[in-house]
C-alpha positions in Angstrom: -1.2 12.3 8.9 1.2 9.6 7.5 0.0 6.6 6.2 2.0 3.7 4.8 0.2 1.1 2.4 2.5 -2.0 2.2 1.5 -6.0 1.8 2.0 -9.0 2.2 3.5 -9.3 -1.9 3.1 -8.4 -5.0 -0.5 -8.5 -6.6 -2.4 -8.2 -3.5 -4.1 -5.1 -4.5 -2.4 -2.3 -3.2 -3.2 0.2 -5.4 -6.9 0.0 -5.5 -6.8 -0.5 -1.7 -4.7 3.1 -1.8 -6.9 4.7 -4.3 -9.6 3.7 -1.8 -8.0 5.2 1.7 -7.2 8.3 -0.6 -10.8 8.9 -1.1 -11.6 8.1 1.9 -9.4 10.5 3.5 -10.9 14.1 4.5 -9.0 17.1 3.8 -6.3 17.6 1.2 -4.6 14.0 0.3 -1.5 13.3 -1.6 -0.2 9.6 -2.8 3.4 9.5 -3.4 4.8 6.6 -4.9 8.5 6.5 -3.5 9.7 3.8 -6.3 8.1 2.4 -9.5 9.3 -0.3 -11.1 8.2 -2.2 -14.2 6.6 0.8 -16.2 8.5 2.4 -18.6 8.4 6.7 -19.5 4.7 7.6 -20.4 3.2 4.5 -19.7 0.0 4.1 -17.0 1.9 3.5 -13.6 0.2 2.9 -10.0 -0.5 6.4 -9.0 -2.3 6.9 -12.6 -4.4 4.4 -11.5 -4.7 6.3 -7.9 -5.6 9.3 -9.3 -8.0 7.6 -12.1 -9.6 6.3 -9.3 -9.7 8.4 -6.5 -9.0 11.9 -8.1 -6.3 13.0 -5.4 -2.8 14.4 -6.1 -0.2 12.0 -6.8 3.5 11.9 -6.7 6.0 9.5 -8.5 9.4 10.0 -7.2 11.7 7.6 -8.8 10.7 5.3 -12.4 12.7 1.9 -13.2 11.6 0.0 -16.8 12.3 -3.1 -15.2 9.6 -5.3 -13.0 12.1 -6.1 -10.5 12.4 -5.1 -6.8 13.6 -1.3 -7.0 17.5 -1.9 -5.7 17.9 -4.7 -8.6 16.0 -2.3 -11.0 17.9 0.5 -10.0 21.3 -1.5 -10.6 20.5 -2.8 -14.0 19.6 0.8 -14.7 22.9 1.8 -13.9 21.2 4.6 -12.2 21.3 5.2 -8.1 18.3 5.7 -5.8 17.7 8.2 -3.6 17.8 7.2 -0.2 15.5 6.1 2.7 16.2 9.4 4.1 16.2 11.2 1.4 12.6 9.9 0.7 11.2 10.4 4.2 12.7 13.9 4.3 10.3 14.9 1.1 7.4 13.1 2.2 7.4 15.0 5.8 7.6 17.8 3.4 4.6 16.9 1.9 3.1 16.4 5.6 3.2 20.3 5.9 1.2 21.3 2.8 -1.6 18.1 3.0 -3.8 16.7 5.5 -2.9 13.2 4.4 -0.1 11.7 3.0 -0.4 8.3 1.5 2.6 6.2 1.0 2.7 3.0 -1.2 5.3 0.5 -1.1 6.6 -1.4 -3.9 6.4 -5.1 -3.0 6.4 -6.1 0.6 7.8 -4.6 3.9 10.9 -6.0 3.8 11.7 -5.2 -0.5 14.6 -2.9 -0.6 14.0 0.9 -1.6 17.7 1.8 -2.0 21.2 1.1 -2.8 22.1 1.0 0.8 19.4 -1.9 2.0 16.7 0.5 3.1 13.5 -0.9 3.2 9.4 0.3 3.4 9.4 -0.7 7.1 12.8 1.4 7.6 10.4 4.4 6.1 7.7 3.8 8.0 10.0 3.6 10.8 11.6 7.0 10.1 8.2 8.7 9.8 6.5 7.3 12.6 4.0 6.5 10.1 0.4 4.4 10.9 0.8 0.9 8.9 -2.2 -1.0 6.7 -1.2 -4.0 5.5 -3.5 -5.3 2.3 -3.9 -9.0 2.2 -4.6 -11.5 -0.5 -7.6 -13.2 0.4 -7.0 -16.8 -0.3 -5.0 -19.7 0.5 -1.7 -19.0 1.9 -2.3 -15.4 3.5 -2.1 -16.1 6.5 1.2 -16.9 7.1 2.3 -14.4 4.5 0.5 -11.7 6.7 1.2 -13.1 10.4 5.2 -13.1 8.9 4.6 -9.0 7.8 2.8 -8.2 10.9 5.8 -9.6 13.2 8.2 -8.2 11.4 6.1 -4.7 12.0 6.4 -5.9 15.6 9.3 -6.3 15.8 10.3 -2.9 14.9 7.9 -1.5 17.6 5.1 -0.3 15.3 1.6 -1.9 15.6 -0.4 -2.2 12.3 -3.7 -0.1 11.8 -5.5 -2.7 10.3 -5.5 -5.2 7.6 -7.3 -4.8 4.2 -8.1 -7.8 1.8 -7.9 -7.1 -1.1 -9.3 -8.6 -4.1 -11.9 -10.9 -2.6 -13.5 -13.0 -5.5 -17.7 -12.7 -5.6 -18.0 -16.4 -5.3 -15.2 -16.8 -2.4 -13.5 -20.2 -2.1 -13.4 -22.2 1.7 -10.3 -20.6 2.7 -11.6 -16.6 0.9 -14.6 -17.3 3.5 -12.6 -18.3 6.6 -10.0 -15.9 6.1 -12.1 -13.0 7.0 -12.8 -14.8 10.7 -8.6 -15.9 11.1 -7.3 -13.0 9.9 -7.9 -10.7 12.6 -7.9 -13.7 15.1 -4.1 -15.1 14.1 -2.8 -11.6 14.0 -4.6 -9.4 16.6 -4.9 -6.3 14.1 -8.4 -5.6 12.6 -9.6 -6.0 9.3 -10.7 -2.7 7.9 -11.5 -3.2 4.4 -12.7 -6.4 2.5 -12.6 -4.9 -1.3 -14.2 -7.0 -4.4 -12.2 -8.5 -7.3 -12.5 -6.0 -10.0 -13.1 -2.7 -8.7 -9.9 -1.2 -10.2 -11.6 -0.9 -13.3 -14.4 1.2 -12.7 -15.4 4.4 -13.3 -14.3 6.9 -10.7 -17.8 8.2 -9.5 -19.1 4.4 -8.8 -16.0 3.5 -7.0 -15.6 7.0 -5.0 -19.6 6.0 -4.1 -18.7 2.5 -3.0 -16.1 2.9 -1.0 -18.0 3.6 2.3 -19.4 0.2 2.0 -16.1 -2.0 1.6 -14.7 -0.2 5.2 -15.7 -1.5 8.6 -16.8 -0.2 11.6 -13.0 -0.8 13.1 -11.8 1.5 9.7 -9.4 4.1 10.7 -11.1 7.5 11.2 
């Protein structure tokens, strides 16, 4: 199984909502991170945090020291990327050694992951990937996520299911309401509601909470 982990932007909590599919996940698991950007050599990037968390196998394919969107990155860098292709061709790779692969995007759907204007929905695309899109859960998501999930659409691939991330304890009126509209603007179920925070717990208490931040419409 292919799984693709995009959202709706930056700081939606896409790496604690991967960490969480990852343990999830039966079987042999593998996160690959097809571009990071904004972390230089030996510093803590997102699948560190993956595997902190979760304790699967992780793959970075491609570092950039600069937190821009991985084609600008790339250019400053004066290095080149490897291509859509090129990624999909090593993650399918990865597909025949592990039960699960987990792909997370850098960004949104649309950010581009090469030189030549190849995006995370063109990967999905390729791979014929299941989608979850993770969600910020306050004021102004829904747009942001009715915009991702029709661009999804449009493309001919129906997302899995939505996960909030990062829902505050004390929610605010449009946290609370969100839950409810969410899956009513967009038609695609929420699967995951996961607290503010949880990125920065131990392994062993966040491994035994993540049954209880899935629903009953989680993917299998």
């Amino acid at each position: 199984m292919i799984l693709v982990v995009t959202g709706t932007g930056t700081g939606v909590g896409k790496t604690v909502a991967t960490a969480a599919l990852a343990a999830r996940a039966a079987g042999s698991v593998i996160v690959v991170k097809p571009v990071q950007t904004g972390v230089l050599p030996g510093e803590v990037g997102d699948v560190d945090d993956v595997r902190r968390l979760a304790g699967c196998e992780v793959i970075e394919l491609v570092r950039l020291p600069d937190p821009l969107a991985p084609d600008t990155a790339a250019r400053l860098a004066g290095v080149s990327l490897p291509t859509v292709a090129e990624h999909a061709a090593r993650i399918v790779s990865l597909a025949d050694v592990y039960d699960t692969v987990i792909v997370e995007g850098a960004g949104g759907l649309l950010v581009r992951l090469d030189g030549d204007g190849g995006t995370l929905l063109d990967l999905a695309d390729s791979l014929s990937a299941s989608v979850v899109v993770v969600v910020a859960p306050g004021l102004g998501t829904l747009n942001h996520t009715e915009l991702t999930v029709a661009a999804l659409r449009a493309r001919g691939i129906e997302p899995s299911g939505l996960i909030i991330g990062a829902r505050p304890t004390d929610p605010d009126p449009a946290s609370r309401c969100n839950r409810d509209d969410l899956p009513r603007v967009t038609r695609v179920p929420v699967i995951a509601v996961l607290p503010a925070d949880v990125g920065s717990i131990e392994r062993s208490a966040f491994v035994a909470a993540v049954p209880g931040w899935f629903t009953s419409e989680a993917l299998a």
